[in-house]
C-alpha positions as MATLAB code, in Angstrom:
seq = 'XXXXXXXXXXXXXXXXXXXXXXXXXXXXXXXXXXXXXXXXXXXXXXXXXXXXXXXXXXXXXXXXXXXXXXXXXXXXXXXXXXXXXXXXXXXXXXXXXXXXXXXXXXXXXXXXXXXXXXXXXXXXXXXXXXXXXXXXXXXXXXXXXXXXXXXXXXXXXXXXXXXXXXXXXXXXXXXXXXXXXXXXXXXXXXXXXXXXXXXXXXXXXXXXXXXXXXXXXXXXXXXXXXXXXXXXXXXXXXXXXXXXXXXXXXXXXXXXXXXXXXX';
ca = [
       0.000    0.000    0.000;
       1.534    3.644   -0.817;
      -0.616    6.530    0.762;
      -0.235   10.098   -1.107;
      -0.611   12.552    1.372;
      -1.437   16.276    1.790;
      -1.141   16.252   -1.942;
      -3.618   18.855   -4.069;
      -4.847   16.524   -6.812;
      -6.826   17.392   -9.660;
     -10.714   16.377   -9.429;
     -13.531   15.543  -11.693;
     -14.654   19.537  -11.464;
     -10.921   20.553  -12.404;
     -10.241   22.421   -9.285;
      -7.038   21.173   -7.064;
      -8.536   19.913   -3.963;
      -6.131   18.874   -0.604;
      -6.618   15.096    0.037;
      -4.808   11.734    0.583;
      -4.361    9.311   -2.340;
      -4.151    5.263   -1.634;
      -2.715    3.045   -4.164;
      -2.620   -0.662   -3.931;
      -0.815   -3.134   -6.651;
      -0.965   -0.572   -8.444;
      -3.896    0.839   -8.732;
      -5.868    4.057   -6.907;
      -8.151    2.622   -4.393;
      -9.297    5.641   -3.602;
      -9.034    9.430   -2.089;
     -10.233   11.109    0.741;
      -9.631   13.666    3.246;
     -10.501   11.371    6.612;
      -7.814   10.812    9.100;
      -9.695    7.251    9.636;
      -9.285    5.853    6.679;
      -5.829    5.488    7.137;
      -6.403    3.908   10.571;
      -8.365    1.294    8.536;
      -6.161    0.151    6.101;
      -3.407    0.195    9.001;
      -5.806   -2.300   10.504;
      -5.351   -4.637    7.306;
      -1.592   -5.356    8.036;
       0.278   -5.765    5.854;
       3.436   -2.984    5.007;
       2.689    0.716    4.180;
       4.473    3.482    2.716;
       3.466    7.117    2.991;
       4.700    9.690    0.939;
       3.999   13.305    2.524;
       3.569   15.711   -0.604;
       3.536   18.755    1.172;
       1.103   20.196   -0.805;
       2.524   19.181   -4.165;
       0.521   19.122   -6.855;
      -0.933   16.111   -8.283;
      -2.407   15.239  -12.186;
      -2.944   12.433  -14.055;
      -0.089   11.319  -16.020;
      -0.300   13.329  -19.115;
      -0.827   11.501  -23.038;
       1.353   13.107  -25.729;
       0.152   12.381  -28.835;
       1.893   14.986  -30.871;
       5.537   15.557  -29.885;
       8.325   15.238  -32.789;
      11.417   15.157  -29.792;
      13.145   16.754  -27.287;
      17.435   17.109  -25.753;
      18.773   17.443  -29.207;
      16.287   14.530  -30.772;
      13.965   14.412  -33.914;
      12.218   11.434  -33.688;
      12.163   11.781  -37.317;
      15.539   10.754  -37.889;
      16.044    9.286  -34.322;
      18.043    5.578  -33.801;
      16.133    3.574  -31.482;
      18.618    4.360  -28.659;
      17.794    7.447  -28.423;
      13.902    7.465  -28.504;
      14.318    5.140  -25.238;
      16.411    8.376  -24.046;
      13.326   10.710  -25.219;
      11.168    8.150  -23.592;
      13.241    8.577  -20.039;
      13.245   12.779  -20.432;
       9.294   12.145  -21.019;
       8.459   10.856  -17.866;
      10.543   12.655  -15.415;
       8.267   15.865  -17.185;
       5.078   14.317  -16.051;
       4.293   12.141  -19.675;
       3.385    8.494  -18.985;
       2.439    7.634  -22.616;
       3.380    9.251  -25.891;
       2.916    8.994  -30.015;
       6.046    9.653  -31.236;
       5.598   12.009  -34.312;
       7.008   12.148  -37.956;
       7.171   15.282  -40.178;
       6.189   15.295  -44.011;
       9.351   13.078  -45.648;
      10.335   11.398  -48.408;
       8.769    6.942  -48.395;
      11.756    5.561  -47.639;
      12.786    7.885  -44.565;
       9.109    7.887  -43.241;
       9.565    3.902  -43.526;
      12.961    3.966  -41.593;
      11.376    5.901  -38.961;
       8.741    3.759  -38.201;
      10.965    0.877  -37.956;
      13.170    2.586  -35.352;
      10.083    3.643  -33.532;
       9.146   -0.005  -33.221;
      12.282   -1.598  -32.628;
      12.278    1.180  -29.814;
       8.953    0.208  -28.572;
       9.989   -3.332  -28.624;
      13.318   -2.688  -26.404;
      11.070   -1.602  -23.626;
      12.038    1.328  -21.730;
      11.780    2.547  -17.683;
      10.168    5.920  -19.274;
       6.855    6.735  -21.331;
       5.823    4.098  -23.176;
       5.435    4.170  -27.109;
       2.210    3.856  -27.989;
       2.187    4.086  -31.317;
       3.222    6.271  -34.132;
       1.760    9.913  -35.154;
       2.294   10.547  -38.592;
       2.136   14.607  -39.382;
       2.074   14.296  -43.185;
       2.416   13.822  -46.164;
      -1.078   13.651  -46.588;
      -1.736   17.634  -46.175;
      -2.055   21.001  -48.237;
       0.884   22.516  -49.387;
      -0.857   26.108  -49.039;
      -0.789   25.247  -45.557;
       2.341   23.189  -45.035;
       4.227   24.994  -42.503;
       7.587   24.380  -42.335;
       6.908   20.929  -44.230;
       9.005   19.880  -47.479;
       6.792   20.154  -50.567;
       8.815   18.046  -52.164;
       7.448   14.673  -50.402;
       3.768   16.014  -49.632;
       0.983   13.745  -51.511;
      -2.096   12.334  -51.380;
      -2.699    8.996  -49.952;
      -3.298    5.916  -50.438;
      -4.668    2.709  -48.933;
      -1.715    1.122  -49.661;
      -0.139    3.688  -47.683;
      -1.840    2.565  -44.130;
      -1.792   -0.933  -44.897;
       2.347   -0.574  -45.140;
       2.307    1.870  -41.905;
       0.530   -1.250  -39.844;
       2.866   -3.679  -41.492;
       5.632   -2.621  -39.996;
       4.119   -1.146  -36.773;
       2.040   -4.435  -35.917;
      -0.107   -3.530  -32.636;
       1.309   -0.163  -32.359;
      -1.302    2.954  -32.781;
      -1.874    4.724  -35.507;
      -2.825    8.686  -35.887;
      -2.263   10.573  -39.098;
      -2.691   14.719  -39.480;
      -4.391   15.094  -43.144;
      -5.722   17.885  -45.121;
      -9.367   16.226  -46.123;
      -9.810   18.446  -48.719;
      -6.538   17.028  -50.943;
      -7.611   13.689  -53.517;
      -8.623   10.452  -52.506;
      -8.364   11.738  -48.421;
     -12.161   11.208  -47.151;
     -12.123    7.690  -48.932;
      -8.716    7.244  -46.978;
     -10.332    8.506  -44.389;
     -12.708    5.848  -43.847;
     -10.488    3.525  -44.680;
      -8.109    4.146  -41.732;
     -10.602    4.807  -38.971;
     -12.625    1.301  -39.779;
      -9.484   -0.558  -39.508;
      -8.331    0.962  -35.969;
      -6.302    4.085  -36.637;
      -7.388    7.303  -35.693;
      -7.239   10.823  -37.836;
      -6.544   14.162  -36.949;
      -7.215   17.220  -39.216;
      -4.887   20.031  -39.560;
      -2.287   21.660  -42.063;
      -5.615   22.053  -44.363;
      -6.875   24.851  -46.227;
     -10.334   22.796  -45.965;
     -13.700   24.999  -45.704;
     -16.309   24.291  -43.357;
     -18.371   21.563  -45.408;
     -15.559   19.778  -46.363;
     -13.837   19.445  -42.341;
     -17.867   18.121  -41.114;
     -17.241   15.986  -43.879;
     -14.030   14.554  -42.604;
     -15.193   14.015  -39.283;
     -18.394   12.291  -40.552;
     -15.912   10.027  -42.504;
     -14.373    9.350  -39.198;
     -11.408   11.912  -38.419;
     -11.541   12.410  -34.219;
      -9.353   15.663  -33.731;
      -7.900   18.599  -35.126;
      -4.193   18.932  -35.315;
      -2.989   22.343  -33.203;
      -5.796   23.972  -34.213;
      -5.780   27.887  -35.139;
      -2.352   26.696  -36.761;
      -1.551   25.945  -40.273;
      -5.719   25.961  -41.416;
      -7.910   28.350  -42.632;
      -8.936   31.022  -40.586;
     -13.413   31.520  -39.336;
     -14.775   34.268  -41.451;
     -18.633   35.432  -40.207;
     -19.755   33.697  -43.718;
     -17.619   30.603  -43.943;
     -16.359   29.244  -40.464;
     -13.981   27.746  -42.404;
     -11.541   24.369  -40.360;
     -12.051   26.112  -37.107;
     -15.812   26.834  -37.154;
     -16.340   23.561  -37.950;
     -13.946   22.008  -35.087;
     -15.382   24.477  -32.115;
     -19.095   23.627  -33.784;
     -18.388   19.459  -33.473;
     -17.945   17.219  -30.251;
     -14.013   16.286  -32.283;
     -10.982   16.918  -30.184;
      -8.534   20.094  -30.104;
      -5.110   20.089  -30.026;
      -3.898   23.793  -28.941;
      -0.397   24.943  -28.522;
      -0.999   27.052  -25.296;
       2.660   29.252  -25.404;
       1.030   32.635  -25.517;
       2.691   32.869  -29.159;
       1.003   30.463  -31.386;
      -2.509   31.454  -30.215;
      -3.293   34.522  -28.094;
      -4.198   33.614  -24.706;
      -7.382   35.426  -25.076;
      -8.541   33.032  -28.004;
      -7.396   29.719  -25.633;
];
């Protein structure tokens, strides 16, 4: 049993509330404030360790789904060696799980990467675990490309997926695509009825065409604000049609990308 004490952990309402945290095998038992409910699991036996937070904060480990490295790393071009570093850095920052992400390259890199994301999957790790693979590109709009090369950015195929879970096996899936681009909503389909997941972003999509998308199965918009076409009052354009759907956000909160007042 390990007790979390005078700790401020995040509830259901999202407001830090003081409390103790027990944890058995494993798992949270539960939380509470009461002085007697440690006296009762005392009276189990059995050894205890308390850990007095001292009013530390305490969240939920956080999911990174979209993170392309970190300490001199791009997972892009990263060995396998030194993802399991990334994946050490990760979770002494709080990040218990994490996609590793790719940038718009050319088949044969993209291929390579994915391989050394496996293989460092498949070495195990005492850090984040790899969950899976997010591919950013090269299935986007070149209008909206960012700092991605338009020299490998395409449209896809279903070829393309079926070769991503080849090599990945049981890994996770996520790919960032511009649904307006050719043959996208078919591959859109095609990816979310076979277990992979789609995010929306680096599009110069209007509104009809993103409800479109997410009808066809995409789940979440890729740093949103970012790299997509602006609302206007007579075409809400990518973001009117994210903030007007139950899809997910992605938001890069640094005060530059977006201003705060628009988070």
């Amino acid at each position: 049993m390990l007790i979390l004490k005078n700790g401020l952990y995040l509830s259901a309402q999202g407001e830090f509330v003081e409390g103790n945290i027990f944890i058995e095998d494993g798992i949270i038992k539960s939380i509470t404030k009461k002085i007697n409910f440690l006296c009762h699991y005392q009276s189990r036996g059995g050894q205890i360790e308390i850990l007095d937070l001292k009013g530390k904060y305490l969240i939920p480990g956080l999911v990174d789904i979209h993170t392309h490295g970190a300490i001199g790393y791009d997972i892009s071009i990263a060995t396998p060696s030194q993802i399991s570093k990334l994946s050490r850095y990760y979770s002494h920052r709080g990040i218990t799980s994490f996609l590793p992400t790719i940038i718009t390259s050319s088949s044969q890199d993209r291929m390579n990467a994915l391989r050394n994301i496996r293989q460092a999957h498949e070495m195990g790790s005492s850090g984040a675990s790899i969950e899976g693979v997010h591919l950013e590109g090269p299935f986007i709009n070149s209008k909206r490309r960012g700092t991605h090369n338009p020299n490998w950015i395409t449209s896809p195929k279903f070829s393309d997926f079926d070769q991503y879970k080849h090599i990945l096996g049981d890994l996770k899936i996520h790919i960032t695509v511009a649904p307006e681009i050719e043959n996208c909503l078919e591959f859109i389909r095609y990816v979310a009825h076979r277990g992979g997941s789609i995010g929306i972003g680096h599009t110069d999509g209007d509104y009809q065409m993103t409800l479109q998308a997410i009808e066809a199965g995409a789940s979440i918009f890729t740093h949103l604000f970012n790299a997509m076409r602006a609302p206007h009052h007579r075409e809400p354009g990518v973001v009117g049609a994210a903030l007007a759907s139950q899809a997910m956000v992605e938001i890069i909160a640094d005060g530059i990308h977006i201003h705060p007042a628009m988070v």
